[in-house]
Phi, psi and omega in degrees: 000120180269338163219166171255097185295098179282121170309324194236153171259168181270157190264189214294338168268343165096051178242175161216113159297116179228151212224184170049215204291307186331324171295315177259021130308303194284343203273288212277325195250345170233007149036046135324147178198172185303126174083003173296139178269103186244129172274162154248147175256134198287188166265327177274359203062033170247193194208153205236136146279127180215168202226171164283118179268328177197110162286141180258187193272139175105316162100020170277025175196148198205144149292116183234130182237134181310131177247156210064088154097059163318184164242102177063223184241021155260101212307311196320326195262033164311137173303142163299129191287325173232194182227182158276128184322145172305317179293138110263128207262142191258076201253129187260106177254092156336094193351128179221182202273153225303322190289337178291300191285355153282355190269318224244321208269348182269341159287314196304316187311265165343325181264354167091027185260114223286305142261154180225130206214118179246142155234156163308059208273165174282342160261020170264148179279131188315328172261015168267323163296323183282346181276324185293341185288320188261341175295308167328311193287003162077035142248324166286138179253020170307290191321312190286343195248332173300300209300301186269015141280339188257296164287007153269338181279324175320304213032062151283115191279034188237129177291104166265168208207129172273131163266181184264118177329136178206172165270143194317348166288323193259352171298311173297313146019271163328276175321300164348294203296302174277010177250327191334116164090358172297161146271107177075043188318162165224119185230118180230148186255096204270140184227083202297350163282171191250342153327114165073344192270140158217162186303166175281345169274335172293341182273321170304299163329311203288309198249023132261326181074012150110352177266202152232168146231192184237018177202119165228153151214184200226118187255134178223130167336146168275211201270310146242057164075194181248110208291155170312303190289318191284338159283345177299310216279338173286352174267348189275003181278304209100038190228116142328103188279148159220142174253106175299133196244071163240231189279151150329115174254153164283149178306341173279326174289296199309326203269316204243355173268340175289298190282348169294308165306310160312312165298325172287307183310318177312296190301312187244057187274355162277045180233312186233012181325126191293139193252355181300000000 
């Protein structure tokens, strides 16, 4: 585990109490014990080196104490070890079956993607959409416990966050709604055709223009792709199709090589910026 996601800030002694399955994950399955040394990631996302302070009986419970130097008597205002990416990043994945999209939403995690966003396609199946549906709707707790196991292993400092499955008109929507008033939002789409497409550094160049942003997000097919009307209408949107010219990827490969790729480009993009 590279961090411990806290729920809480440590209290006015600098402890953070943790209790129920958390406690005996860190106690019993990663066999923490008194004066073992974690970092934590805080509710603001910085992060406190704390030590174990006390195991309770049973290991059903447990203590974490700041360790080293407070800064006043405010634990919070600990220096960060790292921060949150400058970007934030969005992925709208077209529902795909239910072990793929635990597959995809626990690389998003890992990759730093601030929403995860499942929709509802036309070439998705009725029972990947109803599992999306319902992982989603904020009663299953499959997703929120995959999720903070993927930034405890990660030691990712971006809280991702699941909307609720919708269809692709209200997925832009969405977007829409949360890029508005951005400067140079960035939205691409992955395609497996070659129709209508540009490479990704060229659509990103094209559509900063030497500038930067602060919101990308990236749309990727389910298991059988995305249909021709439904790339119209995103494009008629402002969301970009791009094509990767390697092998045929499965949607699960496609969803973390699109955004891993995507990241590269965003980071070194004074490196290779399109001057046209």
């Amino acid at each position: 585990m590279r961090q411990f996601v806290a729920e809480t800030f440590p209290d006015s002694s600098g402890c953070i109490f943790v209790e129920g399955k958390k406690a005996r994950h860190l106690a019993q399955v990663l066999r923490l014990s008194v004066g073992d040394m974690v970092l934590v990631r805080l509710p603001d996302s910085t992060v406190q080196q704390m030590t174990v302070a006390s195991v309770g009986q049973g290991k059903k419970s447990l203590s974490l104490q700041v360790a080293g130097e407070m800064v006043g008597t405010s634990v919070n205002k600990a220096a960060p070890i790292d921060s949150v990416p400058d970007c934030e990043l969005w992925l709208f994945q077209f529902a795909a079956k239910p072990p793929k999209m635990d597959l995809i939403l626990r690389q998003a995690v890992e990759c730093g993607v601030r929403f995860f966003v499942p929709v509802a396609g036309t070439f998705c199946q009725n029972g990947s959409t109803d599992s999306a549906v319902k992982k989603s709707d904020g009663t299953d707790q499959r997703w929120p416990r995959l999720i903070e196991e993927a930034r405890e292993q990660s030691g990712s400092p971006v809280n991702t966050e699941v909307f609720p499955c919708c269809s692709l008109k209200d997925a832009v929507n969405i977007w829409k709604e949360n890029s508005c008033g951005q400067e140079n939002p960035l939205a691409l789409v992955l395609y497996e055709q070659t129709r209508g497409t540009l490479a990704l550094h060229k659509a990103v160049g094209l559509a900063l223009r030497g500038g930067e942003t602060k919101k990308a997000a990236l749309f990727v097919g389910a298991e059988g792709g995305i249909s021709p009307e439904e790339i119209d209408f995103m494009q008629k949107n402002g969301i970009i199709p791009v094509h990767f010219a390697t092998n045929i990827l499965r949607c699960e490969t496609a969803a973390v090589y699109g955004m891993a790729a995507l990241q590269n480009v965003l980071v070194e993009k004074d490196l290779w910026q399109f001057k046209g």
